[in-house]
C-alpha positions as a Python dict, from the first residue, in 0.01 Angstrom:
ca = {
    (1, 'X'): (0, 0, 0),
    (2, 'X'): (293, -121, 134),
    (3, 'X'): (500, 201, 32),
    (4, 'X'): (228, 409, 182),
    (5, 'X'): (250, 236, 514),
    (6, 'X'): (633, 270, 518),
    (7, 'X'): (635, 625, 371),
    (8, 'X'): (386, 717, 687),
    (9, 'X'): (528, 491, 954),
    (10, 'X'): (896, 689, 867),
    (11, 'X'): (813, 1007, 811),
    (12, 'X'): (635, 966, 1140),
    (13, 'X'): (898, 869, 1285),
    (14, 'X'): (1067, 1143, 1270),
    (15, 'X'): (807, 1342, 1456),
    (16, 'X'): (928, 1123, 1778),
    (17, 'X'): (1292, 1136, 1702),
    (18, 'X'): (1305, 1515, 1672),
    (19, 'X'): (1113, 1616, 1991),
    (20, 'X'): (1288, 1574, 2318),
    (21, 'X'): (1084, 1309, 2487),
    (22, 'X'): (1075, 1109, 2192),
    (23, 'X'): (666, 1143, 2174),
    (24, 'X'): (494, 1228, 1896),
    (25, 'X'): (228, 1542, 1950),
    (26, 'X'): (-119, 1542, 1924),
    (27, 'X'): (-135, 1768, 1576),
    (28, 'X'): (117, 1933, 1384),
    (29, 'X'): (66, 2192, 1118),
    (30, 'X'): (267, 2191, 750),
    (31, 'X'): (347, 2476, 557),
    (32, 'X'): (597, 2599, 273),
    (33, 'X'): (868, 2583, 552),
    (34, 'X'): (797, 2234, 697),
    (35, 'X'): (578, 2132, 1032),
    (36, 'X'): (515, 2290, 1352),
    (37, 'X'): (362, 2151, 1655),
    (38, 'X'): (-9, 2317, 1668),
    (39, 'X'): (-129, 2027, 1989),
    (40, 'X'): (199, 1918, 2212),
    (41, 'X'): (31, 1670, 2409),
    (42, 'X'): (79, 1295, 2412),
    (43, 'X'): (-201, 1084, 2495),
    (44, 'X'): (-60, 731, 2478),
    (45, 'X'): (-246, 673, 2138),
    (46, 'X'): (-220, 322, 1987),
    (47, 'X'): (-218, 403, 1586),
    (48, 'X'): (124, 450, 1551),
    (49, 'X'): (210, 137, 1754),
    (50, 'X'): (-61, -6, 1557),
    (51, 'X'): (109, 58, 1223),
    (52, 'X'): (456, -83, 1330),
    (53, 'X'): (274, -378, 1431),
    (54, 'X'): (112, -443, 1082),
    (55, 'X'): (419, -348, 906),
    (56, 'X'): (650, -596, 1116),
    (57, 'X'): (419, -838, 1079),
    (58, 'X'): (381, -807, 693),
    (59, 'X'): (761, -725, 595),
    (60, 'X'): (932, -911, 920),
    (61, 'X'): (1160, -596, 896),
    (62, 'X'): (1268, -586, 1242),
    (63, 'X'): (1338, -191, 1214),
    (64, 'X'): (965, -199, 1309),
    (65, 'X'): (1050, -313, 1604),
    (66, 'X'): (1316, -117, 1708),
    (67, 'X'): (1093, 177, 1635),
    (68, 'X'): (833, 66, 1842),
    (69, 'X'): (1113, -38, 2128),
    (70, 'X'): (1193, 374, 2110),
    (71, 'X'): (855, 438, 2167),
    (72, 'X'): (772, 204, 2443),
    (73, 'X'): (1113, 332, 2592),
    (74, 'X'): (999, 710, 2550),
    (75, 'X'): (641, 618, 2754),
    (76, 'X'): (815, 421, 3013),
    (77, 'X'): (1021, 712, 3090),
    (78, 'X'): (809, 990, 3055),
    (79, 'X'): (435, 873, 3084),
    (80, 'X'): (457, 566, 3328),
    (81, 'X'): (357, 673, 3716),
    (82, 'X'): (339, 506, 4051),
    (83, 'X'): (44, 315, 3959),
    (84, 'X'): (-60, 348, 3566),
    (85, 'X'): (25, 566, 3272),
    (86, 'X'): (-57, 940, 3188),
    (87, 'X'): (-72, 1137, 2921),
    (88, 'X'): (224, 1464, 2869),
    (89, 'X'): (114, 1814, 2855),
    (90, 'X'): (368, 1912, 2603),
    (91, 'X'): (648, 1656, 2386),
    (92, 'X'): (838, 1993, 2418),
    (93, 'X'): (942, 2001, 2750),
    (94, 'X'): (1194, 1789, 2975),
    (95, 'X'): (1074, 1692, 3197),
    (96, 'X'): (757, 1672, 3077),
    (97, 'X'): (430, 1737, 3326),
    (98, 'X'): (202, 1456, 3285),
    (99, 'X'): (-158, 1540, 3266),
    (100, 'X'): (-290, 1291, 3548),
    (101, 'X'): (-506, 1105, 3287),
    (102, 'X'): (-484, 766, 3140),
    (103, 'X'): (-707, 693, 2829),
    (104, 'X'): (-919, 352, 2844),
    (105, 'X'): (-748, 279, 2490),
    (106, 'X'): (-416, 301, 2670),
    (107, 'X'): (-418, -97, 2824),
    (108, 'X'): (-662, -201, 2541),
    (109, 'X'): (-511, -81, 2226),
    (110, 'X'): (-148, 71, 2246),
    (111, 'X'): (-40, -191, 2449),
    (112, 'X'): (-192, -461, 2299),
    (113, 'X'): (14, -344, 1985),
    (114, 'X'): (296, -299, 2189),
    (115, 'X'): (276, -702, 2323),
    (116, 'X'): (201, -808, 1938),
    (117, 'X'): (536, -576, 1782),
    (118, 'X'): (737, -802, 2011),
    (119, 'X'): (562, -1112, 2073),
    (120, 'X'): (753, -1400, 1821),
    (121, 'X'): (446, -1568, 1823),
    (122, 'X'): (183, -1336, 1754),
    (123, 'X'): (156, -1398, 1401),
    (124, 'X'): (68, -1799, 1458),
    (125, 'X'): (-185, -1688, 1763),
    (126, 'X'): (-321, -1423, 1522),
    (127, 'X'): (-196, -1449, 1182),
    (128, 'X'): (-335, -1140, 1014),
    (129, 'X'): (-479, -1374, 685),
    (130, 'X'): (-738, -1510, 942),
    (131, 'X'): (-798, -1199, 1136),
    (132, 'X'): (-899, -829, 1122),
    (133, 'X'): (-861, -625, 1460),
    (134, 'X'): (-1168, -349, 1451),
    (135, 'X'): (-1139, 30, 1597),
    (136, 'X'): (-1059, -130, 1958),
    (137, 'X'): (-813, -375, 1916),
    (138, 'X'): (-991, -677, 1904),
    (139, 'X'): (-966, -980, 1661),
    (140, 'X'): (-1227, -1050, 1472),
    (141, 'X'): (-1189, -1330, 1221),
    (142, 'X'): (-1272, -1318, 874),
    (143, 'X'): (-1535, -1512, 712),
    (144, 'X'): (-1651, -1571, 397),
    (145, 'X'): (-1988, -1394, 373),
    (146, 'X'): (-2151, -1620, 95),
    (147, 'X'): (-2075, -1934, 235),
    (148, 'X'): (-2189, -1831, 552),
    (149, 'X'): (-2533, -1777, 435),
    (150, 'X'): (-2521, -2048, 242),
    (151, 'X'): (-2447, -2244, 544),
    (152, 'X'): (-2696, -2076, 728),
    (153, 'X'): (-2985, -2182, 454),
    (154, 'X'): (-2881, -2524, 489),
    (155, 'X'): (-2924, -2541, 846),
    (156, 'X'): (-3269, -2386, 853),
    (157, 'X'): (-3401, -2646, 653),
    (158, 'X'): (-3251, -2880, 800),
}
């Protein structure tokens, strides 16, 4: 799994590297020749962040990080406005025009991920063998399921 994550996380990469803003598009296509952007826009989405974040904290490989420090660099330069974030009409373009929108996953997911990649204490304030984060961002902790209702029984006839 761990290849997986790295093979995806670096070959994504790449994606930011080679366009001019350093921002990933929306959708690319692959063919017999490579990939080609089919959606340029950026919309501040958190799953790549995401995936550095579970990767650094897994490995402790602080390339991770300095991918995610790229990114965060890229959106503070070319997403970040007067008073909140937007989205980019096209990764293409320099400078790019931002669309005037800012996702509501934006605050609660991709830079939530951002604050974990570089927090050096995330993993004690939510170490990921205690915790799950669902489709939002949030931590949920694990439990153990039979237990639990085992618990549960105990209690009732109590």
């Amino acid at each position: 799994m761990l290849f997986i994550y790295f093979f995806y996380n670096s070959n994504l990469l790449q994606l930011y590297l080679e366009m001019p803003t350093h921002l990933a598009p929306e959708s690319i296509q692959f063919d017999e020749r490579g990939w080609e952007v089919k959606e340029p826009k950026y919309q501040l989405r958190p799953e790549t962040i995401e995936s550095l974040y579970l990767m650094f904290s897994v490995t402790s490989n602080e390339q991770y990080r300095d991918w995610g420090w790229l990114i965060f660099e890229a959106i503070q330069q070319h997403c970040r406005t007067e008073i909140a974030y937007s989205g980019i009409n096209d990764v293409r373009d320099i400078p790019p025009m931002q669309d005037n929108k800012m996702e509501s996953y934006v605050m609660a997911e991709t830079f939530k991920y951002l604050y974990l990649l570089f927090d050096d204490h995330a993993g004690s304030l939510i170490p990921l063998n205690e915790f799950v984060f669902n489709t939002e961002a949030h931590p949920i902790r694990k439990f153990n399921l039979t237990q639990s209702i085992k618990q549960w029984a105990a209690n009732k006839k109590a």
